[in-house]
N, C-alpha and C positions, 0 to 999 in steps of 0.2 A: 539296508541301513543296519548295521553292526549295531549291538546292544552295549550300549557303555551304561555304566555306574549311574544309577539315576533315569534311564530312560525306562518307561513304563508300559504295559503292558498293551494300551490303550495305542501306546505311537508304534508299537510293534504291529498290531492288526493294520494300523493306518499303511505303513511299510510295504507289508502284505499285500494289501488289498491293491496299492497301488502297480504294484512289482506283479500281479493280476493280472491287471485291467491292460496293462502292456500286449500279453498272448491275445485277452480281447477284442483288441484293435489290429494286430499284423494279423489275426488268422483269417480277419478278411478278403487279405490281398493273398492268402496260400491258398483259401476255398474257391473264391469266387476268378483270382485271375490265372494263380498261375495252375490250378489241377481243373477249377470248374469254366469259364466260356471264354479265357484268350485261346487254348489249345485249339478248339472248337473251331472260335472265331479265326483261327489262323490257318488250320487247313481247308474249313471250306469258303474264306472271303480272301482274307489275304492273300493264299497261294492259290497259283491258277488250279485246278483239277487235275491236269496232267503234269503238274510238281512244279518248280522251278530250275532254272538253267543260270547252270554257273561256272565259266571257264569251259564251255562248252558239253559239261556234265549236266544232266538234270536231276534235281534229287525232290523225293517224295518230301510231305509236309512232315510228317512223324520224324524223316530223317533230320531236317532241317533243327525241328525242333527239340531232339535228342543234344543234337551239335549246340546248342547254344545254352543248354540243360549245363552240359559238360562244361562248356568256357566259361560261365558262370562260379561254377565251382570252382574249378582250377583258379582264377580270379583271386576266390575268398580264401582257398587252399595258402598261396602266396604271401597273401596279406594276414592273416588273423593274426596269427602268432606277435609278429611282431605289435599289431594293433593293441592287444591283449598287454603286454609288457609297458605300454606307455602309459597306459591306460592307469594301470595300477602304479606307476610310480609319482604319476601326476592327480590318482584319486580323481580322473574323468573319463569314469565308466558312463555314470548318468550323461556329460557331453556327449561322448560317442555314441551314445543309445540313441539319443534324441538326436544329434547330427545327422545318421543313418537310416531313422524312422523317416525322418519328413524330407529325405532326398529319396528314399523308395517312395513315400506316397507323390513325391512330384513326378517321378518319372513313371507312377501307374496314370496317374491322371494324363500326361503326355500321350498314353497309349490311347485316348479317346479320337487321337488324330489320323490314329491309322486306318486306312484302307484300302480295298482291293488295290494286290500291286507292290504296296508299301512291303513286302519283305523285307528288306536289310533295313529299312528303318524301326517296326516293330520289333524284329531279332534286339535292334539295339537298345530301344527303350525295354523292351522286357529284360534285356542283360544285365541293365545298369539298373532296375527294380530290384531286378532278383540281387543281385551282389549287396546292394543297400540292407535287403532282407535279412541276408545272412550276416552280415557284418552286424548289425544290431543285436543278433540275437546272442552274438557272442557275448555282447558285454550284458545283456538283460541273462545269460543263464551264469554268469559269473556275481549278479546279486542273490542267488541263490544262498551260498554260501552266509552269507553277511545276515541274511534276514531270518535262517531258520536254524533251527540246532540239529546235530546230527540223527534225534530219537524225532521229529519232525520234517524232515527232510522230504522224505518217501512220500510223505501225506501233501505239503507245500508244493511241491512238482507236479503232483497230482494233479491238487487245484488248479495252481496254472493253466494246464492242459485242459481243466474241463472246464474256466473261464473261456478259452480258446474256443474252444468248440463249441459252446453256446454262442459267443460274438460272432467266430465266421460263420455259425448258420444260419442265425438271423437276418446278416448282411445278407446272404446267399438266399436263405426266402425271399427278402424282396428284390435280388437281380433275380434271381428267377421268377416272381411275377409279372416283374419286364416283362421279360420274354416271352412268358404265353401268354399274356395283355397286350402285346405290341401293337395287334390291328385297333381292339378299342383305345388308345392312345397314339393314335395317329402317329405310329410310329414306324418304319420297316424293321427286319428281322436283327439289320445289322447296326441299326442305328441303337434298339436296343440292347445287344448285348456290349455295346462302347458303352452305353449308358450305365449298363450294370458293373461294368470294370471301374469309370470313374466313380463312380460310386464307393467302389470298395477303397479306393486311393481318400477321399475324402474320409470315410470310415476309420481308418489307417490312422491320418494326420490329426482326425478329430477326438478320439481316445485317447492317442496318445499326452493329449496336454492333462488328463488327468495323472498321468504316471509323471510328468512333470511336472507336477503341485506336490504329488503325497511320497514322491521316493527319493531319499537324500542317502548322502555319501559322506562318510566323516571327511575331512579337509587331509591332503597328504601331507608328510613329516617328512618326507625324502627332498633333498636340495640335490639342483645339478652337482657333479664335480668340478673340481677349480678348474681343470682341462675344456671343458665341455662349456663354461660358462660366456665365452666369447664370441661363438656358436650363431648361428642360427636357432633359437627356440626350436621350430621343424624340423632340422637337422639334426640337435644334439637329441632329441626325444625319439628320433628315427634311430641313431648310434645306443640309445641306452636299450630302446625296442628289440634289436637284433643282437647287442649281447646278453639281455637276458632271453632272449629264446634258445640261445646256445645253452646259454646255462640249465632252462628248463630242459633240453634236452637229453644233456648231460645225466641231470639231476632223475629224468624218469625214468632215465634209462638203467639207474642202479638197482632198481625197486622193481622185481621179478612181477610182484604182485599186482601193480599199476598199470606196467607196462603190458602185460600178458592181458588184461580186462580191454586195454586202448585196442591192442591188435584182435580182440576180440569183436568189441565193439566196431571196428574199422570193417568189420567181416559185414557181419550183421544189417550195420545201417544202411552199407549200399543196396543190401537188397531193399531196406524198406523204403529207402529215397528215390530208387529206382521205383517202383510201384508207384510212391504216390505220384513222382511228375508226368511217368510215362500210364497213370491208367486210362485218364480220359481219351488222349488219342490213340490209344490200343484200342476202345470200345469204339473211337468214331472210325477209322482206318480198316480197324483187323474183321474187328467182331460188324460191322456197320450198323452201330445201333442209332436210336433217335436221339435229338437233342434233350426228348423231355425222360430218357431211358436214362440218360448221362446224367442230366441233372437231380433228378429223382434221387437213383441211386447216392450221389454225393451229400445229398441234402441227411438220407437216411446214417450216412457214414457219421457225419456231423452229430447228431442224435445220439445215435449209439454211441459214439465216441467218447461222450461228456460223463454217461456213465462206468464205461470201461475204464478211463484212466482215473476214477476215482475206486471203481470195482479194486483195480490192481493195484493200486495204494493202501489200501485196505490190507489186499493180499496176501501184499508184501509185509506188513505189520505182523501179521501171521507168521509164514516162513519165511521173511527174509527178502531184502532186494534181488540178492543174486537168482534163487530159485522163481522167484516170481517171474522176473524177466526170460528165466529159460523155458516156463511154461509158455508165453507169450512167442518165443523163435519155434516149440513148436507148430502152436498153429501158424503162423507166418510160411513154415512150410508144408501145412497143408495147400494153403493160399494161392499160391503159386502153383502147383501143381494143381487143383483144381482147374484153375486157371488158362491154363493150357487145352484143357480138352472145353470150354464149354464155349455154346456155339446160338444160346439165346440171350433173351431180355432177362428174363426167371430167373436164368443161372445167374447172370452179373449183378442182379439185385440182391440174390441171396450171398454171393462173392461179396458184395459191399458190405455187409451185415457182420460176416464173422470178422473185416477188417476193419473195421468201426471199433470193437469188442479190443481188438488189440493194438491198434494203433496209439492210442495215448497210453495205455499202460505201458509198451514197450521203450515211448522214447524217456515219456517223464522218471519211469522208475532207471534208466540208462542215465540220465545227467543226474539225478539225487545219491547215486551208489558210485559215481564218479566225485561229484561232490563232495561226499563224506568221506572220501580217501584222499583230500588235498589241503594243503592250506591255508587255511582262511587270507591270510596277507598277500597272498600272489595269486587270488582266485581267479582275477581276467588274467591274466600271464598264462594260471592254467589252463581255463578253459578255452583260451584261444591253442593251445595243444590240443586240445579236445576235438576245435573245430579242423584243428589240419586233420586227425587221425580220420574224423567223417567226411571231410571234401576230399581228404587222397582218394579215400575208397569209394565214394559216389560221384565222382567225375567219371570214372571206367565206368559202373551202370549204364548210362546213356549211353555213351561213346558205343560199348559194347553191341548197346540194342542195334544204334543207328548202325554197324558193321554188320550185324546178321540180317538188320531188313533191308537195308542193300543190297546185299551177295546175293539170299535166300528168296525175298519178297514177300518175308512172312516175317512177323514179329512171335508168333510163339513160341518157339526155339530158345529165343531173346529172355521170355517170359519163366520157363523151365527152369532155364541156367539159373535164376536167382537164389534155387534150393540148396545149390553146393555153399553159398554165401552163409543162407541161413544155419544150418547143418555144421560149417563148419565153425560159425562165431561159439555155436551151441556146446562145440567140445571145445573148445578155450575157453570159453565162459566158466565151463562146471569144474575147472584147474584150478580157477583165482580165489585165492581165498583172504577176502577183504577185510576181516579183523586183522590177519598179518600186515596190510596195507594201511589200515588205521593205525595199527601202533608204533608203524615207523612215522606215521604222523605225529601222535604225542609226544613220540621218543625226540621231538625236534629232527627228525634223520634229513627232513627235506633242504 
């Protein structure tokens, strides 16, 4: 909710809090379905043991599930931009938010139907989850802008994030009491982890009507043009959606500053998007650890997480967004290369630990330092840019992985390769110098 003239301090927290409680409801469905017990549940129920066969190929569960990691993105890749641009000229950011929330929580709740067997039908309700996921998130990090000033930013993102990760761990405590309660609640193994997923779907839909009571959107001033007015409503919003994404394109692409942080970030995110979808079924696949190893682990990430991205909000008030975040890719590449060599339970619990530590501080302080270099008026416009530059680069992650555990029949390899990602965002990162990128903001340059 943008501050006009008269709104008070009080409807600002309220704004806030709600544009919150948003991350507290989806991070349900990121903890509990798509990193904590669908992975799980789908290599050792859904898919046979000896993988599935397709066109007379068979391919392993991890593979499977890399593959549809990727279509997923590539999906949102397509779509956002243009989503992004309608969004703000019609001033239905908060529609699309909520349009996208509760068509992913239906099609989490859908996935309670799946079992053994069900492959290509879970591939697809998890597909059409996840794409809902990301689509939402595009227009909930484009009220970023609107709701915080550029000397609050860094802190507000923060929040979010570690609203997040208090809601998906709570959700995620009690799917995981399922789980290891299933015999005293008369339950099997597999009926509770559908249990735990619908759950988080419900979780998803049911927060979310707090963000639709307390998060409003000033009304837009923009009218069709005369050309466009005869139109299909759908159509003409689709025509104005893709030429301003040309235009944003256009436009970021003048701006050395902006542009050089996106292909930076583009680096970066794959590797950390790559981790979080691909670590559960690395641990049950690669490393074969137990379910209660898995979940543990996740639960602890969740914890620590709610403090690091507020730690690095902090941080960053100190030195800076940009430097904060480049502390944050170094560890990520220790992460990964630990990663690769470790070969118990210890290790990946204590692996969860330092990625918990950096996980919200890297993405939250990533969108408030992109943020603060955009403007306010075309924020979904921009940040649906934002989302192509992170699904171009985290559709290859997966893709990547499922080619080397194919060829190889090893995912660490897979695992390794992420540090060139990291490593590399890390020196484009330390180029961008984002006051020059703010002042072509105030300068009107955009």
């Amino acid at each position: 909710m943008p501050l006009r003239s008269g709104t008070t301090a009080r409807e600002d927290r309220r704004a806030i809090f709600g544009w919150c409680m948003y991350d507290w409801a989806n991070s349900a469905y990121v903890t509990t379905v798509a990193v904590g017990l669908l992975p799980r549940y789908f290599a050792d129920v859904v898919v046979a043991p000896g993988g599935a066969t397709f066109g007379g190929v068979t391919y392993a569960a991890d593979t499977l599930w890399a593959i549809v990691v990727g279509a997923a993105t590539l999906i949102t890749f397509l779509s956002a931009p243009v989503l992004g641009a309608v969004a703000d000229f019609s001033a239905a950011r908060k529609r699309f938010l909520l349009f996208f929330a509760f068509t992913g929580s239906l099609f989490t709740l859908l996935l309670y139907t799946c079992r053994s067997g069900d492959v290509l039908k879970t591939m697809l309700y998890f597909l059409l989850a996840q794409v809902a996921f990301v689509g939402a998130n595009v227009f909930y990090d484009a009220f970023l802008p609107l709701i915080a000033g550029p000397e609050r930013m860094d802190w507000i993102s923060g929040k979010g994030y570690s609203y997040g990760y208090v809601g998906g761990g709570l959700q995620f405590a009690l799917a995981l009491g399922l789980v290891v309660c299933h015999e005293r609640l008369g339950l099997s193994l597999a009926q509770a982890a559908r249990a735990g997923i619908a759950m988080a779907g419900l979780w998803w839909a049911g927060f979310t009507l707090i963000t639709a009571r307390t998060l409003t959107e000033s009304p837009s001033t923009e009218t069709l043009p005369d050309r466009l007015r005869r139109w299909p409503r759908a159509v003409a919003y689709t025509v104005i959606g893709l030429s301003r994404t040309l235009r944003t394109t256009r436009r970021v692409g003048r701006f050395k500053h902006l542009l050089l942080f996106l292909v930076a970030f583009m680096l970066y995110d794959d590797g950390i998007q790559t981790v979080i979808n691909m670590a559960t079924i690395y641990g049950t696949v690669e490393l074969r650890l137990s379910a209660t190893v898995l979940m543990l682990t996740l639960l602890l990430i969740q914890v620590i997480a709610t403090f690091g991205a507020l730690l690095f909000g902090r941080l960053a008030g100190v030195v800076g967004g940009k430097r904060a975040i480049m502390v944050t890719l170094v560890l990520w590449s220790g992460v990964v290369i630990y990663a690769y060599f470790i070969r118990s339970a210890a290790q990946f619990f204590a692996l969860g630990a330092v990625v918990g530590l950096v996980l919200g501080g890297s993405q939250a302080l990533s969108r408030s330092l992109y943020g603060s270099m955009i403007p306010e008026e075309a924020s979904a416009e921009f940040y649906g840019f934002y989302t192509v530059f992170s699904k171009f680069s985290s559709m290859w992650g997966p893709w990547v992985f499922a080619i080397i555990k194919q060829t190889t029949g090893s995912s660490r390899l897979a695992i390794l390769s992420l540090v060139v990602l990291f490593l590399g965002g890390l020196a484009l990162l330390a180029c961008v110098d984002e006051e020059k990128a703010r002042d072509a903001r105030r300068a009107g340059a955009f």
